[in-house]
N, C-alpha and C positions, 0 to 999 in steps of 0.2 A: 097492526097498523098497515092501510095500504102503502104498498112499495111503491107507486107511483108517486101517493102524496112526498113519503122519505125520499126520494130520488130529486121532487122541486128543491128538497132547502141545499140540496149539494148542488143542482144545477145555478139556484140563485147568487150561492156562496162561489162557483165560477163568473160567476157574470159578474159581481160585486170587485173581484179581485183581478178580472179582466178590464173592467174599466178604469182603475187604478192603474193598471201596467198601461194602460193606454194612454192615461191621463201623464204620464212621463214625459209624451210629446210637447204636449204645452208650455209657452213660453210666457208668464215664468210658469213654473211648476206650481199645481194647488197644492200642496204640500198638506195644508189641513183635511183637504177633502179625500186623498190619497190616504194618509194613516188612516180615516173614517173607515171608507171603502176597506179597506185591511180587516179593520176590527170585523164592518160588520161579514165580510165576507168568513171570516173565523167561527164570529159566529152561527153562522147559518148551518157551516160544519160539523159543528158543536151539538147544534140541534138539534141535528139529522140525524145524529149518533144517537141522543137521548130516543129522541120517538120510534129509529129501528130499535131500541133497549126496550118500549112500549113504556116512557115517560113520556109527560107531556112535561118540557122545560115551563119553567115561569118566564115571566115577558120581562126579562130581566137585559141588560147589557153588561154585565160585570161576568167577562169571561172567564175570572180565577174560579167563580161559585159554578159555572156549568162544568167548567173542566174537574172542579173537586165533584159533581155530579156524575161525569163523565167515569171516573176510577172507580166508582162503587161496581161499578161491571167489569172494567180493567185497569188493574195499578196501572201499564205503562203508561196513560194519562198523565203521570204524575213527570213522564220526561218532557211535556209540552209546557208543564205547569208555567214558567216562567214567563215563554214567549204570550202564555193566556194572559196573563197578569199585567204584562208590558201593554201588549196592545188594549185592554179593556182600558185605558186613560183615555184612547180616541175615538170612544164608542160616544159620546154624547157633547164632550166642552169645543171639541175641534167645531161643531157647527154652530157656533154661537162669541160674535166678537167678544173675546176677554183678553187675559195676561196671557196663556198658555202659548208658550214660544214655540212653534215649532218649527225646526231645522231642516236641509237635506239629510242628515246624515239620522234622525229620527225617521223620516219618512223613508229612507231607504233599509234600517231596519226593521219596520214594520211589514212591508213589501218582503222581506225574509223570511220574517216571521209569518206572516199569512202564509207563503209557499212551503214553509214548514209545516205548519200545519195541516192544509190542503193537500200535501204528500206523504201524513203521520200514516204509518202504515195500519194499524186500525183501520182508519176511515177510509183508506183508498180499498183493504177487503172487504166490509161493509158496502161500500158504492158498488164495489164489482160484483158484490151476492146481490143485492139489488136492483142491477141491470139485469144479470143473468137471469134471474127469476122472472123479471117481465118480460125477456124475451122469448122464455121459454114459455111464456101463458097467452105470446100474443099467437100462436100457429093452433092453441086451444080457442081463441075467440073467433080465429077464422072457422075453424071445422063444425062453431055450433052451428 
């Protein structure tokens, strides 16, 4: 798999979880839009794991099933297991008016959990072999 394409869904899963953190400032808080952001930002994580593994995930949002995807290459997966599980509720009802209440104190677990995740040591070696590698291929593109 190219390391540039794996390296966009970590980048997007920053930008996802960055506009969340940002979205903080606002008065009130989107709080549904926030946990979203979360999720998906988790998930892009997730994915990027799967396709450096040279899976192509399914176009799924139910982040218990990538992360139980995710263990088949490494157990420790299985210590994110929960926070996967919490936030896949906000990957799809949060954008569409219904019952689903959401709180601060849910929006600001979520936002943990993303940063949990996005810090799971796994995926921050992963990012870092896949920076490294394309840095080290761009002093090879110059010299052809």
């Amino acid at each position: 798999m190219d390391n540039k394409y794996i390296l966009e869904w970590f980048v997007y899963g920053d930008r996802d979880l960055g506009v969340a953190e940002h979205s903080l400032s606002y008065h009130p808080q989107p709080y549904e839009i926030i946990c979203y952001l979360c999720q998906q930002s988790a998930e892009k994580y997730l994915k990027g794991f799967l396709f450096h593994n040279g899976v192509k995930p399914p176009k799924i949002h139910e982040l218990d099933i990538l992360c139980d995807m995710c263990v088949e290459f490494d157990d420790s997966f299985n210590d994110i297991y929960d926070q996967c599980e919490t936030l896949s509720q906000y990957g799809v009802q949060p954008r569409y008016p219904q019952e689903m209440l959401i709180e601060e104190h849910h929006m600001l677990k979520a936002l943990e959990y993303a940063m949990q995740i996005k810090n799971f040591s796994p995926l921050v070696v992963i990012r870092q072999e896949v920076e490294q590698t394309i840095n080290d291929d761009e002093p090879n593109k110059a010299s052809s």
